[in-house]
N, C-alpha and C positions, 0 to 999 in steps of 0.2 A: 470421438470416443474410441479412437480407435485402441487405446494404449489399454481401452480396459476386455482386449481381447482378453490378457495374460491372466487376469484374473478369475473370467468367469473361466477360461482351460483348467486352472489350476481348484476351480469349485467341482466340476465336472469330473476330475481325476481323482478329488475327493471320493464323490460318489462311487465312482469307479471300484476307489477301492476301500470304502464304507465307514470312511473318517469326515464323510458331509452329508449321513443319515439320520434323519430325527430319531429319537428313542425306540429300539425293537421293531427299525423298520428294516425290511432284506431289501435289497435293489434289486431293479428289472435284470440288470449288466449279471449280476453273481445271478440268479434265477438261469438265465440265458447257459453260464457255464458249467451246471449241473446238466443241461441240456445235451444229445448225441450231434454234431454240429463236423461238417468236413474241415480238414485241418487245412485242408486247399486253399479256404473261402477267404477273402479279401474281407475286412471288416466292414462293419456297413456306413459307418462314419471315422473319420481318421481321428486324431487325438486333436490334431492343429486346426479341424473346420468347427469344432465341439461352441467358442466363441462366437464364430462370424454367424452359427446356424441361430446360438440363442438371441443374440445380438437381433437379426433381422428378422424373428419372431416377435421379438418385443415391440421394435418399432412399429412392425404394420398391423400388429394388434390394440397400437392406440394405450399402449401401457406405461404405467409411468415408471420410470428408474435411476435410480439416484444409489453412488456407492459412498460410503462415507469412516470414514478412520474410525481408530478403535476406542476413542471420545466422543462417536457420533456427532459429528460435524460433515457437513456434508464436503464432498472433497468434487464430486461429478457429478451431473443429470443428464437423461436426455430431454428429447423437444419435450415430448407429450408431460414430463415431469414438472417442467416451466409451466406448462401450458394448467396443467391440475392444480398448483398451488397461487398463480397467477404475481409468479417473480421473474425476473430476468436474472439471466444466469451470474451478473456479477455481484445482484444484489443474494446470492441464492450461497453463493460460494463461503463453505469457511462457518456458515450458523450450522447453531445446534438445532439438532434433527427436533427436538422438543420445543422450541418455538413459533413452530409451523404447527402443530397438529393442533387439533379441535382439545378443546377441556375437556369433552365428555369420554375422550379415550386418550387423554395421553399419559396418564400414568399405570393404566393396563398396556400400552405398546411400548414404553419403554421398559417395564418390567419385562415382558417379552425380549427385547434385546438385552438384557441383563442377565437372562438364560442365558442367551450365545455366548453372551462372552465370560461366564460361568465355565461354558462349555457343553454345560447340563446337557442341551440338545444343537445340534446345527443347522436347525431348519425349521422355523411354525410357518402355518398358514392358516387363515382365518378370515371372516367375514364381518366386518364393522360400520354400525351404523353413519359412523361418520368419521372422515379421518384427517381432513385439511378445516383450518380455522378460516378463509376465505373461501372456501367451497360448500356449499348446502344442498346439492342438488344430486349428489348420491349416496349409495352406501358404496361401499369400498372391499372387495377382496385384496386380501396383503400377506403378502409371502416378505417373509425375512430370514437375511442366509448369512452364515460365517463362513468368512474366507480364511484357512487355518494355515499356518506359516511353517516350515520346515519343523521346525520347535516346539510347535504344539501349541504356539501363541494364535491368537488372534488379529490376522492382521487386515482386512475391509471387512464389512456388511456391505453385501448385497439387499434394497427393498425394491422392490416390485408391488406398483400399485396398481391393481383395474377397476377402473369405476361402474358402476350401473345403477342406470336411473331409475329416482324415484317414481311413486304416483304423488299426482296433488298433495293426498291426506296426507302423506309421508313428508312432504316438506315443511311442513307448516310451522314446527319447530326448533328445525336443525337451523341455527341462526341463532349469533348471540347476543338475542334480545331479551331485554328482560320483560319475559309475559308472566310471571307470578309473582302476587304479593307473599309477602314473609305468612303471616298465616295459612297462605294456598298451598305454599313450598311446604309447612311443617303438617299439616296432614294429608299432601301427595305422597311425603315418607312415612307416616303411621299407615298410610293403605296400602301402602307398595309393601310395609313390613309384616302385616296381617292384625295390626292393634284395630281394636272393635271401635265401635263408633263413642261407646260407653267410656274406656281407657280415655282415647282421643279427647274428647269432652272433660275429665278431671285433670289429664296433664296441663293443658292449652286453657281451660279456664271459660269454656265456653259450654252451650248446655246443648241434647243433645240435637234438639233442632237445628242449635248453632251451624254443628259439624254440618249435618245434613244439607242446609243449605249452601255451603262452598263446597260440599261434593258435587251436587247439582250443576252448580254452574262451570265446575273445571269439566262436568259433564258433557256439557253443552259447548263448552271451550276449545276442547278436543275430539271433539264429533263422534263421542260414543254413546255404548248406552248400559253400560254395567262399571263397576268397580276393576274387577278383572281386566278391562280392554283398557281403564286408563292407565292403569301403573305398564300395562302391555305395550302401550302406546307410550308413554313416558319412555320409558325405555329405548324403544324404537328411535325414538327422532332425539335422543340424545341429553334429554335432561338431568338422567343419573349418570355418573361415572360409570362405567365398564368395568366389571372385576371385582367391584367395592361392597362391602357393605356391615353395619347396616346402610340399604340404599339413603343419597344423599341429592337434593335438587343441588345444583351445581350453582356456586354463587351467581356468575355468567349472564341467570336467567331468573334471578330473584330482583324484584325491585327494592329500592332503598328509603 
């Protein structure tokens, strides 16, 4: 990866000089030269190590990173990237970044990179219950960066993925299995949207006992013990969409 030195230099020089800032943020670098500083002083990093330093930060921090054209398609990875999505890199090469993520976040992270390359902002970061469609076993912090061209165009995305792991109860539905019947899924979303048990029971056609009794059991399903914790937990392990709403069970996880 060596050749994607130039690019993170040229993300870095962004910053530098505040054309790779998310919205209304000042940079360390401009903060630093408001500062009283000897004009003697030898800078503390060169412009040409700005690459190799983020470069070998990333690696032995076990982080995933993948640079990809201004069609999202991936064009680069390193190991740990492979290693998180569970492709090899010729299989990995040239797909759209949106055929790897999980359902329950992928049309909140590509909206996200549809900012960047809006331009609206040049840098989110965020924390995701789940973010690869073969991985279940973390949640995900995700930095996404535009790499901006002489011209003002667009030209890579930088993602940056770091994983960390769940507990048990956390796993349990990140996977896409379908653990709800169509009626479980249709009042997991009347609970998760705050319709009473009364509304719930005249839409669906069931009476109020009815409701009550499938809440119980997705109660018991999800190993909680209030209403509150389920739609909480729903959430968590990925059975609504990210971003969306009104909240929706993701077909994924609905049985047929």
């Amino acid at each position: 990866m060596a050749w994607l030195n130039s690019a993170v230099v040229d993300d870095m020089e962004s910053a530098r000089t505040g054309r790779g800032l998310p919205c209304g943020e000042v940079s360390l670098l401009d903060r630093r030269r408001s500062e009283p500083r000897n004009a003697a002083a030898d800078p503390l990093v060169r412009a040409d190590e700005y690459g190799h330093i983020f470069l070998e930060n990333v690696e032995q921090g076990g982080v995933g990173l993948a640079v990809m054209d201004p069609r999202m398609r991936i064009k680069e990875t390193n190991a740990a990237f492979l290693e998180h999505t569970g492709f090899h890199a010729r299989q990995i090469r040239d797909r759209a970044l949106f055929e790897l993520l999980h359902p329950a976040i992928r049309q909140h992270v590509m909206r996200q990179f549809e900012r960047l390359q809006q331009r609206r902002c040049n840098r989110f970061m965020e924390r995701l219950p789940a973010l690869w469609a073969t991985q279940t076993e973390f949640s995900w912090d995700l930095t996404g960066m535009a790499v901006v061209g002489d011209v003002g165009d667009v030209k890579t995305f930088v993602m940056l993925a770091d994983p960390a792991r769940l507990d048990e109860d956390s796993r349990v539905l990140i996977s896409p299995k379908k653990v709800l019947k169509q009626i479980d899924a249709r009042i997991l979303e009347g609970v998760a949207t705050g319709v009473t048990t009364v509304q719930l029971a005249a839409s669906l056609y069931l009476s109020r006992q009815g409701i009550e009794y499938h809440v119980s059991n997705m109660l018991r399903q999800f190993k909680v013990t209030n209403r509150a914790a389920l739609v909480s937990k729903a959430y968590s392990m990925g059975l609504f969409g990210v971003g969306s709403w009104p909240p929706r069970v993701l077909p994924e996880y609905i049985q047929e």
